[in-house]
Structure formats: structure tokens, C-alpha cells
TORDO-95067 format. One line per field, with one value per residue: x, y, z of N, C-alpha, C, CB in turn; residue in one letter. Coordinates in steps of 0.2 Angstrom, whole numbers. Glycine has a CB too. Layout:
npx = (X, ...) $
npy = (Y, ...) $
npz = (Z, ...) $
capx = (X, ...) $
capy = (Y, ...) $
capz = (Z, ...) $
cpx = (X, ...) $
cpy = (Y, ...) $
cpz = (Z, ...) $
cbpx = (X, ...) $
cbpy = (Y, ...) $
cbpz = (Z, ...) $
rest = (a, ...) $
% end
This chain:
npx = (4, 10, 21, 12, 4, 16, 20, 10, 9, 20, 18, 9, 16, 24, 17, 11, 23, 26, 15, 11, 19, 32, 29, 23, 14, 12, 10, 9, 15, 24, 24, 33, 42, 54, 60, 63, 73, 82, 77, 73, 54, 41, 23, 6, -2, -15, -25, -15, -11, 2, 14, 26, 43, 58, 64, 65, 68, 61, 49, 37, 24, 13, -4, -12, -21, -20, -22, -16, -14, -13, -4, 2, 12, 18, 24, 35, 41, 51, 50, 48, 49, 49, 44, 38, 23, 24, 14, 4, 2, -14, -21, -17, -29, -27, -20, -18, -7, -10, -21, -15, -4, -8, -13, -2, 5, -6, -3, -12, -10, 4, 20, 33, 48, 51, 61, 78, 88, 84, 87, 102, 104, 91, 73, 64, 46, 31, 15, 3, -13, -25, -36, -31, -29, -15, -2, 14, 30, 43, 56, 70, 87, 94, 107, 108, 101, 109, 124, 116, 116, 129, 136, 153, 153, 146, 152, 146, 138, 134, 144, 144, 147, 147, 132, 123, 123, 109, 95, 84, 67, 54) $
npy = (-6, 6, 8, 10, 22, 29, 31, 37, 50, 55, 53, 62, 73, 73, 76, 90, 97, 97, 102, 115, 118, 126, 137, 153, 166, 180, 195, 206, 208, 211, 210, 205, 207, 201, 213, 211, 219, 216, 222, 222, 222, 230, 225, 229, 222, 217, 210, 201, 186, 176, 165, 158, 152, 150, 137, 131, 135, 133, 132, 146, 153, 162, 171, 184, 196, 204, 218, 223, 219, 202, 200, 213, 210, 199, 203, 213, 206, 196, 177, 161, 148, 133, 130, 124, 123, 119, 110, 116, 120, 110, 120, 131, 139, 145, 141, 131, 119, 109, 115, 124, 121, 112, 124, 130, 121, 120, 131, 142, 150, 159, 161, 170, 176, 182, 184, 180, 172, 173, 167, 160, 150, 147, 154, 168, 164, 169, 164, 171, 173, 177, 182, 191, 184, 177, 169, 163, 156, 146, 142, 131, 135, 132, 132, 131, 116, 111, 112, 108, 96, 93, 95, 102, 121, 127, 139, 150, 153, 162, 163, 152, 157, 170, 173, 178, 168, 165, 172, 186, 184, 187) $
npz = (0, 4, -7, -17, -15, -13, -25, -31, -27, -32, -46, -48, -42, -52, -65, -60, -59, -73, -80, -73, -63, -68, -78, -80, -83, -94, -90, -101, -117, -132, -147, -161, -176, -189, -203, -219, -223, -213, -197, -182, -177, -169, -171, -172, -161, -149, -136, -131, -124, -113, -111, -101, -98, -86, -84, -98, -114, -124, -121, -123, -127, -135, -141, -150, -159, -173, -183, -195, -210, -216, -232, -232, -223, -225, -237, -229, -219, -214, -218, -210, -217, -211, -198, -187, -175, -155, -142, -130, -113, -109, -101, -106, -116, -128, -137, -149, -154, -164, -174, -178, -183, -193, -201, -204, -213, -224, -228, -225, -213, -210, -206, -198, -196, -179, -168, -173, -165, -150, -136, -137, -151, -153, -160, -161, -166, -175, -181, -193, -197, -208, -204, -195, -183, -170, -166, -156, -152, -148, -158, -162, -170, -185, -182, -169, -170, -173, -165, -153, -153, -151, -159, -167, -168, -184, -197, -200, -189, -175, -160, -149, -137, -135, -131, -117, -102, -96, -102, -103, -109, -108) $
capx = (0, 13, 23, 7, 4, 20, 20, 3, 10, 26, 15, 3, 20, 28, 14, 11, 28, 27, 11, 11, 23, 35, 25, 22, 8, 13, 8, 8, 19, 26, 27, 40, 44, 59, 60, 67, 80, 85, 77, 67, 49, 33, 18, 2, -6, -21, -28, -10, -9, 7, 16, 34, 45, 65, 67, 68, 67, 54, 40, 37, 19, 8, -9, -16, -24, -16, -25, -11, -16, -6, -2, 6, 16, 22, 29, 38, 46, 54, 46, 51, 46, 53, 44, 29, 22, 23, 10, 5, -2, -20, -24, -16, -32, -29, -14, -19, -5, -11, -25, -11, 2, -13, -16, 2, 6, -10, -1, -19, -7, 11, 24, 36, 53, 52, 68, 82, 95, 81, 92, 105, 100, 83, 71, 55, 43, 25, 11, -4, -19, -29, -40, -28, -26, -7, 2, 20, 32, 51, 59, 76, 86, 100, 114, 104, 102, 118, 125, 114, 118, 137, 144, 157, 151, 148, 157, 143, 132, 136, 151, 137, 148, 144, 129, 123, 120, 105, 94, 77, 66, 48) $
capy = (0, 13, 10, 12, 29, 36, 31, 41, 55, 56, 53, 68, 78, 76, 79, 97, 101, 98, 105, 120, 121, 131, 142, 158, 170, 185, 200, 208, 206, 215, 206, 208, 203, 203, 214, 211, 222, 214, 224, 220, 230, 228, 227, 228, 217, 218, 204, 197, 181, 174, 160, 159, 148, 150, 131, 128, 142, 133, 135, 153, 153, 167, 173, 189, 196, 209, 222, 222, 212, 196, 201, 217, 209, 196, 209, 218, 203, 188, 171, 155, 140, 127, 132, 121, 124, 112, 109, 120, 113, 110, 127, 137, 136, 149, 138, 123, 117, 106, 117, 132, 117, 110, 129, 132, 116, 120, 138, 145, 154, 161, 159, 176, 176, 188, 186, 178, 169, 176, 165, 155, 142, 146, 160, 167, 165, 168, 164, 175, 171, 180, 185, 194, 179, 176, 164, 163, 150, 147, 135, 129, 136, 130, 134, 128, 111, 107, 114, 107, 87, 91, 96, 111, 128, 131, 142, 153, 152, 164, 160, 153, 161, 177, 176, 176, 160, 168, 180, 186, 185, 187) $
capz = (0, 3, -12, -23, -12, -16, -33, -36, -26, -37, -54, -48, -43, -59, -70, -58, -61, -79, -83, -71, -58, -70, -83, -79, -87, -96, -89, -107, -122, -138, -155, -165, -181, -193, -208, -226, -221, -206, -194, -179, -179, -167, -178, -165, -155, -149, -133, -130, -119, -116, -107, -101, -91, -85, -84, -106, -119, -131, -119, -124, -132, -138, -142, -150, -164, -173, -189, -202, -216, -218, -238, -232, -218, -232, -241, -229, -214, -215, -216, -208, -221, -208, -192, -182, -167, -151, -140, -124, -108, -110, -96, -111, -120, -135, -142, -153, -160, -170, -177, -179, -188, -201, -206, -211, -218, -228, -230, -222, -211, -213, -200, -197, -187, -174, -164, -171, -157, -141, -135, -143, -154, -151, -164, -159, -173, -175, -186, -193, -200, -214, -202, -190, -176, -172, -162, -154, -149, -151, -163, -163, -179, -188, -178, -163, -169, -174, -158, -146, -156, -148, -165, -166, -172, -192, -199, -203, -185, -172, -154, -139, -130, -138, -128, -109, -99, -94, -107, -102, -115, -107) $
cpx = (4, 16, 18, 3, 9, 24, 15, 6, 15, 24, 14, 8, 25, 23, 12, 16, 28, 22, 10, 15, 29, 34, 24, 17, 11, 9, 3, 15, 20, 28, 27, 42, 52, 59, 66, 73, 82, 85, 72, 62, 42, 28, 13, -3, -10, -22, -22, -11, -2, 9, 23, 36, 53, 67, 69, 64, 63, 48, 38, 30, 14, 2, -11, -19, -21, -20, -23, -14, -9, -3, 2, 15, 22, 25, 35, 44, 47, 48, 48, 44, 45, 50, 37, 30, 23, 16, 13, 4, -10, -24, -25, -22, -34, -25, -17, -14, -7, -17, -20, -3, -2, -13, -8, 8, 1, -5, -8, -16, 2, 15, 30, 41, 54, 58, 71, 87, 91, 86, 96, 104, 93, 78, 63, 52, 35, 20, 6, -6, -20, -32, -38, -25, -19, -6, 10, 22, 38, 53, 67, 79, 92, 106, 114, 104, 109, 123, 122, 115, 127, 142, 148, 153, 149, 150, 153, 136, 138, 141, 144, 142, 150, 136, 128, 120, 110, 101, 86, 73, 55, 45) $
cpy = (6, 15, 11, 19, 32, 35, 35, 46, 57, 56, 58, 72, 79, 78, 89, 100, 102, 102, 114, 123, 129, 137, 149, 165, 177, 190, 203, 207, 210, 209, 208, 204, 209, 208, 211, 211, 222, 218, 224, 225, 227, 229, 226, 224, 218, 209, 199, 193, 177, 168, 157, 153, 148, 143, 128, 136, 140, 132, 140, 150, 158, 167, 179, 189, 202, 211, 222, 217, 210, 197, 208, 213, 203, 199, 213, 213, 197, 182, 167, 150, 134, 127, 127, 121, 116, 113, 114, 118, 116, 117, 132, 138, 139, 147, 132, 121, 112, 109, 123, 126, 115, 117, 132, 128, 119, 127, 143, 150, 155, 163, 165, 175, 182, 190, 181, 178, 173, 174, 160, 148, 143, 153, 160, 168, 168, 169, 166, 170, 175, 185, 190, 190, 180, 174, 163, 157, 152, 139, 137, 130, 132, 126, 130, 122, 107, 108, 109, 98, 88, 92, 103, 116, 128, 138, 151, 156, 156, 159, 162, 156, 169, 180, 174, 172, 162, 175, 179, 186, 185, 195) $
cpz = (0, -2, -17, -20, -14, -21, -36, -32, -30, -44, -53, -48, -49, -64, -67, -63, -70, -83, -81, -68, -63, -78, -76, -83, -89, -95, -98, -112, -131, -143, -159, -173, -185, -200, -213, -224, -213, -199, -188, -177, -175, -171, -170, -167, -153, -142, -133, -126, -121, -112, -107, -97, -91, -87, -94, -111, -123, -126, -119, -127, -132, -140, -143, -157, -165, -182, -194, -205, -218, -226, -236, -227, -222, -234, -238, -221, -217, -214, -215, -211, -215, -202, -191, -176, -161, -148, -133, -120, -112, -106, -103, -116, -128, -139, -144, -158, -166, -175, -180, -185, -195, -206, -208, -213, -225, -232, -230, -217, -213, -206, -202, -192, -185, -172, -165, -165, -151, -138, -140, -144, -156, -155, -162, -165, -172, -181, -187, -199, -205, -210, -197, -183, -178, -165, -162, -154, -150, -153, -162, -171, -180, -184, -171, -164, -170, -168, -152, -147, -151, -154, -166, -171, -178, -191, -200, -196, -180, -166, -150, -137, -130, -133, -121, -107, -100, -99, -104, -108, -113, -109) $
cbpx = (-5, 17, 27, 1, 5, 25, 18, -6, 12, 32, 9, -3, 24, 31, 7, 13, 34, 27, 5, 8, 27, 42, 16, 27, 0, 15, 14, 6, 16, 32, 24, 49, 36, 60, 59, 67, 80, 92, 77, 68, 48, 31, 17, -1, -4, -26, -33, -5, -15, 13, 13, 35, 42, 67, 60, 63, 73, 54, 37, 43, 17, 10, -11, -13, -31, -6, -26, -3, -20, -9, -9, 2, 12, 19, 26, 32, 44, 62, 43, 53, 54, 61, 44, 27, 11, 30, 9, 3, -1, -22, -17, -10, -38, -29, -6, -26, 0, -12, -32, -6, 5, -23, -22, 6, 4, -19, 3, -26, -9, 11, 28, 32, 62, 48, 69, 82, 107, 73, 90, 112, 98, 83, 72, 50, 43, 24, 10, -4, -24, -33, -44, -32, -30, -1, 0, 21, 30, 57, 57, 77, 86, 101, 115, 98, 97, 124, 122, 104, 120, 138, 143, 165, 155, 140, 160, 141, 129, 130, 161, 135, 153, 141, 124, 121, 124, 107, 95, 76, 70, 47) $
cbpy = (0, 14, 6, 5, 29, 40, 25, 40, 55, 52, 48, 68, 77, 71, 74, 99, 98, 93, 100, 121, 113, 127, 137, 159, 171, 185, 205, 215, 201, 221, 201, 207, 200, 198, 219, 216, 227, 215, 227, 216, 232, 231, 220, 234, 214, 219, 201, 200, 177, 178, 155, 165, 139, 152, 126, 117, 146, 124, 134, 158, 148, 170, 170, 196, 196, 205, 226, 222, 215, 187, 202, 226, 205, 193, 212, 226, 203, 187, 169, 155, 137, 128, 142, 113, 128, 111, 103, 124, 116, 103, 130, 136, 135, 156, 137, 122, 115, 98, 117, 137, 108, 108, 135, 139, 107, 120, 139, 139, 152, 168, 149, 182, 173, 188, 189, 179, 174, 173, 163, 156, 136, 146, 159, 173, 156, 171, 159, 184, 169, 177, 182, 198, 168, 182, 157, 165, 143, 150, 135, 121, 145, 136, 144, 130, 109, 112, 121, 110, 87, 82, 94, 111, 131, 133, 138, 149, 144, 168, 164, 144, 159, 175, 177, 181, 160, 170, 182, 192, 176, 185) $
cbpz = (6, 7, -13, -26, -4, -12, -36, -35, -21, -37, -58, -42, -39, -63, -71, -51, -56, -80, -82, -70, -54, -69, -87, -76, -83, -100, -86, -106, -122, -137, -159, -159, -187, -193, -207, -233, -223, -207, -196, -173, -189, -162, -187, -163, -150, -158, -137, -128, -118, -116, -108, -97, -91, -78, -78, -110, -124, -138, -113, -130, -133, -142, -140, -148, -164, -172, -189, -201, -224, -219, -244, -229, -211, -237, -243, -227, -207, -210, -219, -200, -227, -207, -191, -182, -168, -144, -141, -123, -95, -108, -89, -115, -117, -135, -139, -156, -158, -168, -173, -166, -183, -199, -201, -210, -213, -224, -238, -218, -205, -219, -200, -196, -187, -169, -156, -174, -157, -137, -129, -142, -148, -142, -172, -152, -178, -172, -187, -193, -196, -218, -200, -189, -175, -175, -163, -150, -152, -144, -174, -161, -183, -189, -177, -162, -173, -183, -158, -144, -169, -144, -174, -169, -173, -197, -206, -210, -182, -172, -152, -131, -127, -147, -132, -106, -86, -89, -119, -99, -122, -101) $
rest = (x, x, x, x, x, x, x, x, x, x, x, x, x, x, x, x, x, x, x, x, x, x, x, x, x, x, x, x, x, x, x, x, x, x, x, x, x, x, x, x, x, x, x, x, x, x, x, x, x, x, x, x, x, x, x, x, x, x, x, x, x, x, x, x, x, x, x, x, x, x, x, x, x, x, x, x, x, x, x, x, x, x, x, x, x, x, x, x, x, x, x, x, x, x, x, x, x, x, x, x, x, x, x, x, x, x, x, x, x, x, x, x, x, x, x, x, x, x, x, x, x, x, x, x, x, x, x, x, x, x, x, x, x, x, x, x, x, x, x, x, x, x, x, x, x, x, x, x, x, x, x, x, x, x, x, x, x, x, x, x, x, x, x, x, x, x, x, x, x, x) $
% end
């Protein structure tokens, strides 16, 4: 009896800790995207929700709506082909990755890099819709995957130790 007592205790403590214990809700939030010309530029947001967490840089994930029409924002910031959303906890209930991945697989939405290297390795992207919805996250780029495998630098990817143990990025 006691070992199947603090087996459920320790199932139910790991799932907390995973699902809530280390998120934290974003007050409010600015999204940023990248231009053509290599410039990072807030376009407005409207009804921000966000979700943060110190313990791994890809749990970042966003929600607003934003008025610029997706045909000018095409034209004027960068786009990440390459980019799919993860999954959020289930609390988070305005992220559906998989309803936010079908729509730009389908190319019903268009995925924008906001902040390359937030932290190193790691790019915040976000995807808008037609209608104005958009959703955040952070993807692992390049440089990041080949790096975090354990293989030395490219030649062409920024020195980790360029940047700080520690970056805020909320």
C-alpha cells in the first residue's frame, strides 16, 4: 500500500511540475517581427496572452490578434518556411498546436521570425492568419540544432559564447 501511495504521489508531482509548476503567465507582451531588411519591428497586437518559463526556452507561447493584413506583412518581414508549433499545456487554451500546424502546412497561415538567437539556438517565430489571429512559440534554428547534437560551431552560426548564460526573453 505505501509503495502504490508514493507512486501516485510522485506521478501527480511530476505531472504538476510539468504541466504547471514552472510556466508563468505574461503580464503583457510585444510582437516583433523581422524585416526584409534585417530589422526587428513591433507590428500591433491587440488581446496578448502569453506563457513563459525559465526552466527551457521553447516553452514561450503566444496569443493575440493583430490588424495588419497578412499580404502586407508578407511583403515587408521575413518568413520561416521550416517552423511548427509544439504543443502547450492544456490550461493554455488559446494555443492549438495542431489546429495552428494544419493551417500552415495547408499555408492558411504564414509563420514570421520575430527574434532571431532570443536565446542562442533558439528563434521566436509567429504565425498569422488572414483574419488577423497570431500565435507565438520558439523554434530551434539552424545553428541551434547542430550545436545542441554536440557538433562544433559552423562556420557561418554565431560563438554561444557570444551570448549570456541567462537572457530574459519574457
Amino acid at each position: 500500500m505505501a509503495i502504490v501511495l508514493t507512486a501516485a504521489i510522485a506521478g501527480a508531482a511530476m505531472y504538476y511540475f510539468q504541466v504547471y509548476a514552472f510556466y508563468e503567465e505574461l503580464p503583457e507582451g510585444e510582437v516583433v517581427l523581422t524585416t526584409v531588411g534585417g530589422v526587428e519591428e513591433p507590428i500591433l497586437a491587440d488581446g496578448f496572452a502569453g506563457i513563459d518559463s525559465e526552466s527551457s526556452p521553447l516553452r514561450y507561447r503566444a496569443c493575440f490578434e493583430t490588424p495588419q493584413s497578412l499580404a502586407m506583412l508578407t511583403e515587408t518581414h521575413v518568413i520561416r518556411d521550416d517552423a511548427a508549433p509544439r504543443n502547450a499545456p492544456g490550461w493554455f487554451g488559446c494555443f492549438d498546436a495542431e489546429a495552428i500546424g494544419a493551417a500552415v502546412e495547408s499555408g492558411e497561415a504564414v509563420v514570421f521570425l520575430g527574434t532571431e538567437n532570443i536565446v542562442y539556438g533558439v528563434d521566436r517565430v509567429f504565425a498569422i492568419f488572414p483574419d488577423g489571429r497570431g500565435y507565438g512559440w520558439h523554434e530551434i534554428n539552424a545553428c541551434g540544432e547542430v550545436v545542441f547534437d554536440g557538433q562544433p560551431v559552423p562556420e557561418d552560426c554565431p560563438d554561444p559564447d557570444d551570448f549570456p548564460v541567462e537572457q530574459s526573453d519574457g
